[in-house]
Backbone as numpy.savetxt, mean C-alpha at the origin, in Angstrom:
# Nx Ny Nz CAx CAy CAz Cx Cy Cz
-1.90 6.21 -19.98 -1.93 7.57 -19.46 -1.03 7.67 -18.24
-0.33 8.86 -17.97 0.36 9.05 -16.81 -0.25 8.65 -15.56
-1.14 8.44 -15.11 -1.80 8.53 -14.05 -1.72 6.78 -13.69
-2.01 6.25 -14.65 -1.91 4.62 -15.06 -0.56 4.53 -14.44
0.69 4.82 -15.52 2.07 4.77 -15.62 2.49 4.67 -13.83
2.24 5.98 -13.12 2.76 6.31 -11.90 1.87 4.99 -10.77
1.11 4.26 -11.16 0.16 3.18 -10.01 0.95 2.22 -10.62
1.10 1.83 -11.89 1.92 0.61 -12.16 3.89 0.28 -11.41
4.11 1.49 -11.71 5.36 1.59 -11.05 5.46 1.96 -9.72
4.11 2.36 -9.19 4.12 2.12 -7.50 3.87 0.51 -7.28
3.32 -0.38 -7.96 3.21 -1.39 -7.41 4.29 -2.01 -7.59
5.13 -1.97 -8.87 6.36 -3.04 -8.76 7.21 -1.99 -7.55
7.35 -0.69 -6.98 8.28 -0.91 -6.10 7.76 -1.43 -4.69
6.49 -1.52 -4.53 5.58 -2.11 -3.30 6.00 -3.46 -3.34
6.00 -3.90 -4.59 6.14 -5.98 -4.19 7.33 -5.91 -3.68
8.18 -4.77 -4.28 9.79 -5.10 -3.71 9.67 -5.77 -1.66
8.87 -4.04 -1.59 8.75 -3.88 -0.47 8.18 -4.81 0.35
7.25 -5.26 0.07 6.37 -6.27 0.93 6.99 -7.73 0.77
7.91 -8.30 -0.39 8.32 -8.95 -0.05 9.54 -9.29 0.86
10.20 -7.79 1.17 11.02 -8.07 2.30 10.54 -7.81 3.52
9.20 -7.17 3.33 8.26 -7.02 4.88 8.10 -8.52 5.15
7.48 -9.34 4.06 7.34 -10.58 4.65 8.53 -11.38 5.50
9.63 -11.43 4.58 10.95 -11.67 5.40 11.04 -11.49 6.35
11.21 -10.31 7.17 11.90 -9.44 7.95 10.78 -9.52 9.29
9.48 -9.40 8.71 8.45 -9.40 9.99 8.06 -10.80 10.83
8.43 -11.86 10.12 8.15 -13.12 10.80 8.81 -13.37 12.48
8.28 -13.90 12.98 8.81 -13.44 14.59 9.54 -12.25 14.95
9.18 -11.16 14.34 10.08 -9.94 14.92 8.52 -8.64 15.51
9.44 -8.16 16.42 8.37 -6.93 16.96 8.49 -6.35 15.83
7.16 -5.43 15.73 7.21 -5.20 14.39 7.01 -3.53 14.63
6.71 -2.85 16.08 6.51 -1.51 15.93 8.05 -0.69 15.70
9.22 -1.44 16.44 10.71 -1.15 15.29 10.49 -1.20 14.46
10.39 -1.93 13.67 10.40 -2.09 12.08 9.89 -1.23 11.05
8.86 -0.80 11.65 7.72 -0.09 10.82 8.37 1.63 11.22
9.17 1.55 12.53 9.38 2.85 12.50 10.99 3.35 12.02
11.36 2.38 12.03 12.89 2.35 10.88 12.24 2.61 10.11
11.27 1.98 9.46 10.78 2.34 7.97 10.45 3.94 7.64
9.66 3.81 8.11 8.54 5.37 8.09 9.94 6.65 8.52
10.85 6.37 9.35 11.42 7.26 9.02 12.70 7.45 8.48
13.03 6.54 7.56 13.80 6.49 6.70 13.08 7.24 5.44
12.03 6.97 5.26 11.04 7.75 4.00 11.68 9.01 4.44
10.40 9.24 6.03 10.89 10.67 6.15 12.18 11.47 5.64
12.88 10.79 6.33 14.51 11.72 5.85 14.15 11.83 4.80
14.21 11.09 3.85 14.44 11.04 2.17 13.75 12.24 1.67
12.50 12.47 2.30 11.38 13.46 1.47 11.84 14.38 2.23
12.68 14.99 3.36 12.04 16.05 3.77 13.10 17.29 2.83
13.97 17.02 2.18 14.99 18.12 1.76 14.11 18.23 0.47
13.71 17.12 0.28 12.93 17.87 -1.44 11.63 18.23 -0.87
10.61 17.77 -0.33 9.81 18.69 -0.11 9.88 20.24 0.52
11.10 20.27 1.19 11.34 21.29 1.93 11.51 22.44 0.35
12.33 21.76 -0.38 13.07 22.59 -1.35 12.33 22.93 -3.15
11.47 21.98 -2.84 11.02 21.73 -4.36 9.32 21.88 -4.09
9.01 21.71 -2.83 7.69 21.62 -2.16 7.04 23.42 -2.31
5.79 23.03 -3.08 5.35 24.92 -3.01 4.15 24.68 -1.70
4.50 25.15 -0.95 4.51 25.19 0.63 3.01 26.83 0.75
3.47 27.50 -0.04 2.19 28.65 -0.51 1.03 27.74 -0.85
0.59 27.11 -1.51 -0.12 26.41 -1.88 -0.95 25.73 -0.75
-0.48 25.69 0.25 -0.94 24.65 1.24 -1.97 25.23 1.85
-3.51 24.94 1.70 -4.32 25.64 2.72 -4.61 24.67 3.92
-5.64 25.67 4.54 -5.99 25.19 5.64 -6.56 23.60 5.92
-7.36 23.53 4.77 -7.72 22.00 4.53 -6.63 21.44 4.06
-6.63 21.67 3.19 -4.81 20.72 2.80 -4.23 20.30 4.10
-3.64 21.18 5.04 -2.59 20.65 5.75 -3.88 19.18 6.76
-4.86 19.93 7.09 -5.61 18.76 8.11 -6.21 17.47 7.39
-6.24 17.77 5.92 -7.07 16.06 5.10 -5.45 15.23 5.27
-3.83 15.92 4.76 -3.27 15.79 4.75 -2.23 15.06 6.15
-3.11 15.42 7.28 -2.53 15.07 8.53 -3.85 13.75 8.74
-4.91 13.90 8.60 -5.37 12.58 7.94 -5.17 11.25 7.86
-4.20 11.54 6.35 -4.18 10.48 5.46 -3.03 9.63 6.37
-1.74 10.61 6.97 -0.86 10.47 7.88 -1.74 8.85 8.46
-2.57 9.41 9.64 -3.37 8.33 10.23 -3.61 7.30 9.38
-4.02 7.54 8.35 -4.53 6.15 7.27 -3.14 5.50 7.37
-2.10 6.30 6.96 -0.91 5.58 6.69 -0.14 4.63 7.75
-0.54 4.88 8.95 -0.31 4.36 10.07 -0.95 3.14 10.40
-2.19 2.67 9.77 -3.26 1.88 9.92 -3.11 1.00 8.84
-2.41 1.75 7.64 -2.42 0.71 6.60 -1.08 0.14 6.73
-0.62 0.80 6.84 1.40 0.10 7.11 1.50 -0.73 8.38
0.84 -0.55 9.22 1.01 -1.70 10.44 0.03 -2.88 10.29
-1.35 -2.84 9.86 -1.92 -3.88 9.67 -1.21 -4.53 8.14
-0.23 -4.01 7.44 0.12 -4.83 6.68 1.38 -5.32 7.19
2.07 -5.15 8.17 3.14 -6.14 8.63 2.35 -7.11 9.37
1.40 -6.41 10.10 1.07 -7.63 10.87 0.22 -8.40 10.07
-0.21 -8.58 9.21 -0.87 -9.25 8.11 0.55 -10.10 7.72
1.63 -9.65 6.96 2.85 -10.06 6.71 3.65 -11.13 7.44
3.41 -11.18 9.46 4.14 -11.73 10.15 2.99 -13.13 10.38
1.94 -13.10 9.81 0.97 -14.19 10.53 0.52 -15.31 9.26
1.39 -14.55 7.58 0.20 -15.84 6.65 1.42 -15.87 5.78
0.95 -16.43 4.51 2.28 -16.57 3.71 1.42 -15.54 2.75
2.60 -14.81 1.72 2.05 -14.15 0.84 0.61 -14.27 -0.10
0.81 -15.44 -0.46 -0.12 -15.79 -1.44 -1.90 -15.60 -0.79
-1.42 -15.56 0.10 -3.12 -15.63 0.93 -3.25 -13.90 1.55
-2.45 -13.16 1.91 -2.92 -12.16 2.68 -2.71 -10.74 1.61
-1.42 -11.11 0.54 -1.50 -9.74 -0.42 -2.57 -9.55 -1.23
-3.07 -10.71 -1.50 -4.21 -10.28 -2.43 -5.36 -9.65 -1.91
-5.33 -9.87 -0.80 -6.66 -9.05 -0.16 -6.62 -7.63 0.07
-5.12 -7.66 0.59 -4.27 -5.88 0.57 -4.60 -5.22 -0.24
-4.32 -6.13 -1.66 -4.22 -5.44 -3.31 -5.98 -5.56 -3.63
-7.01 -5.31 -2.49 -8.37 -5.66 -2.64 -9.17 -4.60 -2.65
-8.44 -3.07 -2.41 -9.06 -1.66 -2.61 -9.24 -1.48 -3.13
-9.20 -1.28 -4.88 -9.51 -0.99 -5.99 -10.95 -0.19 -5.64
-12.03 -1.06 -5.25 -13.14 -0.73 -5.11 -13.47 0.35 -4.24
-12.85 0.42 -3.72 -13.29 1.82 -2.22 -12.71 2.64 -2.91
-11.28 2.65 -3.73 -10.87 3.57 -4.17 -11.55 4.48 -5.39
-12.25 3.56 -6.47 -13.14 4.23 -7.07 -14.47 4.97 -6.56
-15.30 3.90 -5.69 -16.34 4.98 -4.68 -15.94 6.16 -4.09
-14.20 5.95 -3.80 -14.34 7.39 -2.91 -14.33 8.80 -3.73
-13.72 8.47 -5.52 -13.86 8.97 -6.26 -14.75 9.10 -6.73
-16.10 8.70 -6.91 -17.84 8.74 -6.55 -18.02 9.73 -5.67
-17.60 9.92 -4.81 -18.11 10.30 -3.60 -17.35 12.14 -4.09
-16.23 11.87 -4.27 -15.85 13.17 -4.80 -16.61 14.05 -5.84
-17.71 13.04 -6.49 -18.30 13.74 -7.79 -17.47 13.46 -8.91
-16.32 12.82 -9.05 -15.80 12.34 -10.34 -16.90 10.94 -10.82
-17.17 11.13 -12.71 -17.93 10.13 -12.90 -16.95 8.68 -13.31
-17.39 8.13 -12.63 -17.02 6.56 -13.15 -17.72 5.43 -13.69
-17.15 5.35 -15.02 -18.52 4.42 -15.94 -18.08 2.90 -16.03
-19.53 2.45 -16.26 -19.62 0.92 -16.51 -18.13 0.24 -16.46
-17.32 0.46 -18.09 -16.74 -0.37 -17.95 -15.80 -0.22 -16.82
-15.33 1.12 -16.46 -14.02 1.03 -15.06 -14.45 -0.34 -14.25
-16.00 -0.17 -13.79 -16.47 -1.13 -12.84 -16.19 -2.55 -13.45
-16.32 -2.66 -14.71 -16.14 -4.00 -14.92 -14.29 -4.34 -14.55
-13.62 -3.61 -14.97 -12.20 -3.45 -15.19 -11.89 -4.21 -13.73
-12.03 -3.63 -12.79 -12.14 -3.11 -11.50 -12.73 -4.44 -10.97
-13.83 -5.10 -11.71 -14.26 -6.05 -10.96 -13.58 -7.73 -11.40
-12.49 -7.04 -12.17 -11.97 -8.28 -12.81 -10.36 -8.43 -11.82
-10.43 -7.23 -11.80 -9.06 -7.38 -10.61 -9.50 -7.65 -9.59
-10.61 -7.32 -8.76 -11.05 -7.33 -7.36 -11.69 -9.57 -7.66
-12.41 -9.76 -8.40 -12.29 -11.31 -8.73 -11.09 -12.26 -8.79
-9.93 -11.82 -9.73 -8.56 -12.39 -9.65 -8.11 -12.47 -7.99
-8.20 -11.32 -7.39 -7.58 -11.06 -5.77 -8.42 -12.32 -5.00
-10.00 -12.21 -5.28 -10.67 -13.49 -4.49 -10.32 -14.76 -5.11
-10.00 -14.92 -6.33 -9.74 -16.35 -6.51 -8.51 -16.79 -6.31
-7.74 -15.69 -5.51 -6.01 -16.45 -5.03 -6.31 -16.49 -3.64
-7.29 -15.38 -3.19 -7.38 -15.88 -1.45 -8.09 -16.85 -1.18
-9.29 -17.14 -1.79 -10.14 -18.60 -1.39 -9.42 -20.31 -1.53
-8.16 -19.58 -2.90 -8.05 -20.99 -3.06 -6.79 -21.05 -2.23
-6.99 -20.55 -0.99 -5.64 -20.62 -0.12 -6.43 -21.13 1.12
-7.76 -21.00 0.97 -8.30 -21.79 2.46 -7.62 -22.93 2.86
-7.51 -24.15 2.11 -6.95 -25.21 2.06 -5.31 -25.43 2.50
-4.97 -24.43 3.25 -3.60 -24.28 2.67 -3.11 -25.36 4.27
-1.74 -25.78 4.51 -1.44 -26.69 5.42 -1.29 -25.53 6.30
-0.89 -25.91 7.98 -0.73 -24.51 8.67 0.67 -24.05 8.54
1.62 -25.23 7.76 2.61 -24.37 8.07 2.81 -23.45 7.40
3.69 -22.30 7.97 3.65 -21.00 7.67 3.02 -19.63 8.13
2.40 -20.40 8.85 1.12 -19.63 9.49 1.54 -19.46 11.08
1.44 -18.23 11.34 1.85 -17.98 12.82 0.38 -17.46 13.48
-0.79 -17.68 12.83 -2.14 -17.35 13.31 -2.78 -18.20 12.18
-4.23 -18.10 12.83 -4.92 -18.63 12.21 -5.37 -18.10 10.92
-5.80 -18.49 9.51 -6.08 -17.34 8.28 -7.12 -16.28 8.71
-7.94 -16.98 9.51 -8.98 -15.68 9.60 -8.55 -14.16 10.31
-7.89 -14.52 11.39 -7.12 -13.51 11.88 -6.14 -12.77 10.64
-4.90 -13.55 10.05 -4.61 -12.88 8.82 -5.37 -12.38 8.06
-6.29 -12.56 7.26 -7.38 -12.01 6.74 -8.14 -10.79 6.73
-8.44 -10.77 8.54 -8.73 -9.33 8.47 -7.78 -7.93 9.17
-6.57 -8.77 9.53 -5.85 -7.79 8.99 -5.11 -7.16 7.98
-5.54 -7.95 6.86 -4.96 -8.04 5.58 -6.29 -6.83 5.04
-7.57 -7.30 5.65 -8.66 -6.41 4.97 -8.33 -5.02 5.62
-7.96 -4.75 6.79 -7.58 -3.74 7.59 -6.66 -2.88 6.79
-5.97 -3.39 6.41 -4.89 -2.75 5.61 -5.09 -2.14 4.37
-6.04 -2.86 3.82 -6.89 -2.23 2.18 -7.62 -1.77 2.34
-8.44 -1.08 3.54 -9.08 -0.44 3.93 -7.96 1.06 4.32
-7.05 0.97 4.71 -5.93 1.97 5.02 -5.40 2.92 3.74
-5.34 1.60 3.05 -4.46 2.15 1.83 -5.56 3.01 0.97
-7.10 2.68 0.81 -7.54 3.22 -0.05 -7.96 4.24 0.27
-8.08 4.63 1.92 -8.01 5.62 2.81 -7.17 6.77 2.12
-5.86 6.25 2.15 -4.50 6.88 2.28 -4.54 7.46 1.10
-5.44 7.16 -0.43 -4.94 7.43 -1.43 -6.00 8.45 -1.42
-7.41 8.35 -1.04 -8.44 9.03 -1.35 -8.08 10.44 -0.54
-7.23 10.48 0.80 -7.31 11.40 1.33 -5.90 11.98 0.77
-4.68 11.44 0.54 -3.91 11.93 -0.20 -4.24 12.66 -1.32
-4.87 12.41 -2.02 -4.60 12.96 -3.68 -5.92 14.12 -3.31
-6.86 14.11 -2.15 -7.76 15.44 -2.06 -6.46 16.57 -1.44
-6.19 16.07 -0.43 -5.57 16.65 -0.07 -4.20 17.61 -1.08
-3.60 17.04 -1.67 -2.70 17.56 -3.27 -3.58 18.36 -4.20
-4.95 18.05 -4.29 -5.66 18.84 -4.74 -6.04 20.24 -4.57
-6.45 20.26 -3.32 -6.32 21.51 -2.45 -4.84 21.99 -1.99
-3.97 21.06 -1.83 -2.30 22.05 -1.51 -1.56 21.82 -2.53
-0.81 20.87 -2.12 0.35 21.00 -3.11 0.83 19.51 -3.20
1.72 18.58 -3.87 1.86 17.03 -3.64 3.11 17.12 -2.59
4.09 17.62 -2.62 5.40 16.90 -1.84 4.76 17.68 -0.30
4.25 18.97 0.12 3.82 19.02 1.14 3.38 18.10 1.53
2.03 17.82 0.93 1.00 16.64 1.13 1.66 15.44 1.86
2.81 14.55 1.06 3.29 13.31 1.43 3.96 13.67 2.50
5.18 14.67 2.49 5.41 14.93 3.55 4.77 15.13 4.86
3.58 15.82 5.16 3.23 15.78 6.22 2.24 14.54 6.60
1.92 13.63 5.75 1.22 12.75 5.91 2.44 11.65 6.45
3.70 11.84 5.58 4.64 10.42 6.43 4.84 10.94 8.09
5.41 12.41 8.37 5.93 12.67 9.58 4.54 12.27 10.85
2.78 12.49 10.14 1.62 12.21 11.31 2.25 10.36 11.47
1.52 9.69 10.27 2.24 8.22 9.99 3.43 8.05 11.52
4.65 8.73 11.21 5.84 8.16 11.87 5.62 8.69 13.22
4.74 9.47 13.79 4.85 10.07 14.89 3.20 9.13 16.08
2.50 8.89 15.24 1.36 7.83 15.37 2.39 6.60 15.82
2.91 6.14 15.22 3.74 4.76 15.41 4.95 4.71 16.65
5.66 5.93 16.25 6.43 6.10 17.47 5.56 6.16 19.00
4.53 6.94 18.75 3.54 6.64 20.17 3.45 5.74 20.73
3.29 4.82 20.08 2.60 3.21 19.87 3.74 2.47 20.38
4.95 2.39 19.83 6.28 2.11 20.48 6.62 2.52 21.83
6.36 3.81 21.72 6.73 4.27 23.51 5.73 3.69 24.32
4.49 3.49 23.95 3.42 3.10 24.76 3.70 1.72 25.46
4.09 1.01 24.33 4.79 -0.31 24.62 5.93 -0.66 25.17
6.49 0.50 25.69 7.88 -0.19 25.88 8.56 -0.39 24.61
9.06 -0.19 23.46 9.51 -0.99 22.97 10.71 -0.26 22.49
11.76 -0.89 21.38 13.56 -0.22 21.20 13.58 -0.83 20.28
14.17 -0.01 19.43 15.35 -0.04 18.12 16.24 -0.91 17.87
16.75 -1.05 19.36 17.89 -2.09 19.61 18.07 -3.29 18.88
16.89 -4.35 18.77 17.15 -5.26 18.22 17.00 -5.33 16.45
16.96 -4.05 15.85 16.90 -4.44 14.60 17.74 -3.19 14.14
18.95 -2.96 14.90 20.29 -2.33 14.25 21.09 -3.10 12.92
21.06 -4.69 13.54 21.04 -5.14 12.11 20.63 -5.42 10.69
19.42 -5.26 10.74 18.34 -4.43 9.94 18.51 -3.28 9.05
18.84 -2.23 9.99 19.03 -1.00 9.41 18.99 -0.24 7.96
19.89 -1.14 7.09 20.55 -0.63 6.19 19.12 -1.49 5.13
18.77 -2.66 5.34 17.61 -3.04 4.60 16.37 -2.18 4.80
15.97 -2.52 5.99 14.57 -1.48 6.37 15.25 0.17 6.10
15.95 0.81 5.92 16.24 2.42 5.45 15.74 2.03 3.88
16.24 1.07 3.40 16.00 0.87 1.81 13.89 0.80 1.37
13.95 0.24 2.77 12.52 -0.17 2.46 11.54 1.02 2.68
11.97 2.17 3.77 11.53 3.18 3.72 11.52 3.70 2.42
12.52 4.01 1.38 12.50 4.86 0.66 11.85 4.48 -0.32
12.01 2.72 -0.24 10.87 2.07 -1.14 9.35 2.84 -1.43
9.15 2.71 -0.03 7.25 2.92 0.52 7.10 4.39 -0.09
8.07 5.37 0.69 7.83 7.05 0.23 7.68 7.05 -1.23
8.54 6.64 -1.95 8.40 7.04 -3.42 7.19 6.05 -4.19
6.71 5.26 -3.81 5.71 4.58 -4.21 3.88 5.44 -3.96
4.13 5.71 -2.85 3.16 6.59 -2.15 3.30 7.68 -2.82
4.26 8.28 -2.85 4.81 9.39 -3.71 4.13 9.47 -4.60
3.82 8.35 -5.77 4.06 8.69 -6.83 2.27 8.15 -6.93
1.82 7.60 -6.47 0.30 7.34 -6.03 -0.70 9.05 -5.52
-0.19 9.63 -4.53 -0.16 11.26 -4.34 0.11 11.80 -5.25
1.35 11.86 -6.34 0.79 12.72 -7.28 0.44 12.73 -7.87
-0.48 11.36 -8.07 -1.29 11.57 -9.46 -2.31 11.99 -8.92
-2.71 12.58 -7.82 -4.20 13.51 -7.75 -4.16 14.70 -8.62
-2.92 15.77 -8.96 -3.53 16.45 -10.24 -3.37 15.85 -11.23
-3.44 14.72 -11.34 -3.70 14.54 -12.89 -4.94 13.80 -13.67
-5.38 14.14 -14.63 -6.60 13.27 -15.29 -6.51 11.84 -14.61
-7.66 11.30 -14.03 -8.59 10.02 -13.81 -7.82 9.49 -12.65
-7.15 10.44 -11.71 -6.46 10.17 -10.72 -6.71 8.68 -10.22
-7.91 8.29 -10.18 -8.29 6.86 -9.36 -7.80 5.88 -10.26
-7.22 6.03 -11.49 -6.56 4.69 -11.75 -5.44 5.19 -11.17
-4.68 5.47 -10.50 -3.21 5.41 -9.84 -3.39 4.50 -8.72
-4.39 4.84 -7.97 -4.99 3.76 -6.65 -5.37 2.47 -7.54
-6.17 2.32 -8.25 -6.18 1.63 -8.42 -5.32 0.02 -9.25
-4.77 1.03 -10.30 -3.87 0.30 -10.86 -2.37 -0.57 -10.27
-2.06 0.37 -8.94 -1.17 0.16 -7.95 -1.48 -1.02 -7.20
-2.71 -1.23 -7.23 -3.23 -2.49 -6.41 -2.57 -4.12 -6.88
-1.83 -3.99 -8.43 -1.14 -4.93 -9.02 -0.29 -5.15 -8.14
0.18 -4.68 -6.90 1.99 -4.70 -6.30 1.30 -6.36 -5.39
0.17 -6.44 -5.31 -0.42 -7.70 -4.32 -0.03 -8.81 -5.24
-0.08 -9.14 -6.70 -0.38 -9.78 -7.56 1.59 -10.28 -7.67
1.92 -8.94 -8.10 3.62 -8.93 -7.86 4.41 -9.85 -6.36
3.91 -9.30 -5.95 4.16 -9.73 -4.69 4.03 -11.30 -4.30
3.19 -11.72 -4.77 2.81 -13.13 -5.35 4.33 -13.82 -5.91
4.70 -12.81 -6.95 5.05 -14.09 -8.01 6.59 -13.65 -7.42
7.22 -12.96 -6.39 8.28 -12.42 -5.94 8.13 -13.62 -4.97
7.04 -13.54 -3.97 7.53 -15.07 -3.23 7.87 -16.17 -3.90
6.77 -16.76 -4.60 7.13 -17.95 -5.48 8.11 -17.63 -6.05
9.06 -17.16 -6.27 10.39 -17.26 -7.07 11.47 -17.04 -5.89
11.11 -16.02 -5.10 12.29 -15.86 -4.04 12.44 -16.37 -2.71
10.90 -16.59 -2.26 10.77 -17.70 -0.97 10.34 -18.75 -1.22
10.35 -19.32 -2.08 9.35 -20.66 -2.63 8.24 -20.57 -1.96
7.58 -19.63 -2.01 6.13 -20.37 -1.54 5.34 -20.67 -2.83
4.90 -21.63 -2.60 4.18 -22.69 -3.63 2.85 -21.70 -4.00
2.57 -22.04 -5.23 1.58 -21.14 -6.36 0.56 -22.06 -6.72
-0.41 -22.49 -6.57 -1.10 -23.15 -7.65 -1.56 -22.88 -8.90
-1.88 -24.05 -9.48 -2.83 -23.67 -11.03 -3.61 -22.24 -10.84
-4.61 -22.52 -10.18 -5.85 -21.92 -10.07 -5.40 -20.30 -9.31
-4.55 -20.52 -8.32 -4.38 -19.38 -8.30 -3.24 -18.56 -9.07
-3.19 -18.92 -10.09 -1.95 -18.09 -11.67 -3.61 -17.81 -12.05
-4.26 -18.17 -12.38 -5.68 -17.74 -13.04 -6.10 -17.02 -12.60
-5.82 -17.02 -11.02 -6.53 -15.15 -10.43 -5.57 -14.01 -10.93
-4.33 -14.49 -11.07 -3.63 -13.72 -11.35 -3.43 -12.95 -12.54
-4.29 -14.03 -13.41 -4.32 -13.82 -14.88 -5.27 -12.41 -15.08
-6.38 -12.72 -13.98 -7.57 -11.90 -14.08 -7.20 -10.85 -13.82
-6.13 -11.01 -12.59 -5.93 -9.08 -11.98 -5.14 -8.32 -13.81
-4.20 -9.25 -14.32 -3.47 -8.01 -14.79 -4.52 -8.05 -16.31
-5.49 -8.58 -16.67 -6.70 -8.47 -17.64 -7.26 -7.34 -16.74
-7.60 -7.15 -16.09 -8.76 -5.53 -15.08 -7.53 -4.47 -15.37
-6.22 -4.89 -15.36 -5.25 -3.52 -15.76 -5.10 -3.46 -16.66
-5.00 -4.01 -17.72 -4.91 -3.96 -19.08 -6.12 -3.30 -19.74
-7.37 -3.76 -19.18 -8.55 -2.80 -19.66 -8.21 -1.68 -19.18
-8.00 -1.27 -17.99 -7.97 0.06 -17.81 -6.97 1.07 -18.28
-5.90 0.59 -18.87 -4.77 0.86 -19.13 -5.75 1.68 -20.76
-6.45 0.72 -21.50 -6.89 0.77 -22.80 -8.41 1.72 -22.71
-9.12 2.37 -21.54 -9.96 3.14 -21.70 -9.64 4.52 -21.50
-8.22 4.86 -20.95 -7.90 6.19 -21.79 -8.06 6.67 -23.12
């Protein structure tokens, strides 16, 4: 189903993304980074939402769930660099890719029904995600610029953001309109972060060389999010959140091939599990 389609292809462009977050964030300040990012999206969205965006549509709730999610987005995009700059992939995406579950409750919570098997579906991906992070306890420190537990919960911080971001996104599209929606949710996002930068002292300066990657990575994030937001009008919206949660799993097998970080047996078997929970869900449309 479409709704499926648009979470699957948000996650392969997310692994893109996060695997050059991992890159890029290791000893670097990271409130530059994140704000190259966020407003490189911006640019990108604002001529089509401006132009293609039905802006009538937008009520009063719309614009404030929508300024919102902004905040979520701010909370989930920075605790995932800094999740990014402190563990190696294999241990901190899977926990990222660990919302599934909030994301269906919050769709509970909306009054949409969600049956048995979703939960099982759901609990086969959210199992695969724990059996690649546990079997990373063991792991040597190198690589590690903190301790795992610290990675960890900012890794949980972050899947807590994202499922935020989707639940209040796609209400929000519900009640307005979708490209408004993202739009004003990236500009709260980029204007939250820029705070945060000025608060700190901090400059652009050192990641001019950057630029042209992190602009790419912005446009990455917007159209991924993008495409996660609009599946709130469409039938069973919560597999888009959820199904998107694969980009942790991706993300995985993008290091092991492009940074060598080492994979074990056991954790290809969690992995096995996440894309078995998408494949069911893919098949109860």
């Amino acid at each position: 189903m479409l709704a499926l389609s648009f979470g699957l292809t948000a996650a392969l462009i997310w692994a893109v993304h996060d695997l050059l977050a991992r890159k890029l964030s290791q000893g670097a300040a990271l409130l530059p980074i994140i704000t190259v990012v966020l407003g490189a999206g911006s640019v990108v969205l604002v001529p089509v939402a401006l132009l293609a965006g039905d802006w009538a549509a937008m009520t009063g709730a719309a614009w404030g769930i929508a300024a919102f999610s902004g905040v979520a987005i701010a909370v989930a995009i920075g605790s995932l660099y800094k999740a990014f700059s402190l563990a190696p992939v294999r241990l901190v995406s899977p926990v990222i890719g660990a919302y599934p579950m909030l994301s269906l409750a919050f769709a509970m919570a909306q009054g949409r029904p969600v049956t048995g098997s979703e939960w099982l579906a759901v609990l086969a991906i959210v199992t695969g995600i724990a059996i690649v992070a546990l079997s990373s306890r063991d792991d040597a420190p190198e690589g590690y610029a903190s301790s795992p537990s610290v990675a960890l919960a900012w890794a949980a911080l972050a899947a807590v953001g994202f499922a935020a971001t989707f639940a209040l996104g796609q209400e929000a599209a519900r009640q307005g309109a979708d490209l408004p929606v993202i739009l004003i949710g990236r500009v709260v996002a980029l204007g939250v972060i820029v705070a945060l930068l000025l608060w700190h002292g901090g400059s652009l300066a050192p990641q001019r060389g950057h630029f042209p990657v992190l602009a790419l990575m912005g446009v990455f994030d917007a159209v991924a999010l993008g495409l996660v937001t609009a599946a709130g009008s469409l039938p069973r919206a919560e597999y888009a959140s959820v199904s998107s949660s694969l980009f942790g799993v991706l993300t995985i097998l993008l290091a092991a091939f492009f940074l060598k970080e080492r994979v074990r047996a056991v954790q290809w078997a969690g992995i096995a599990a996440v894309f078995c929970g998408i494949a069911a869900l893919s098949m109860q449309g």
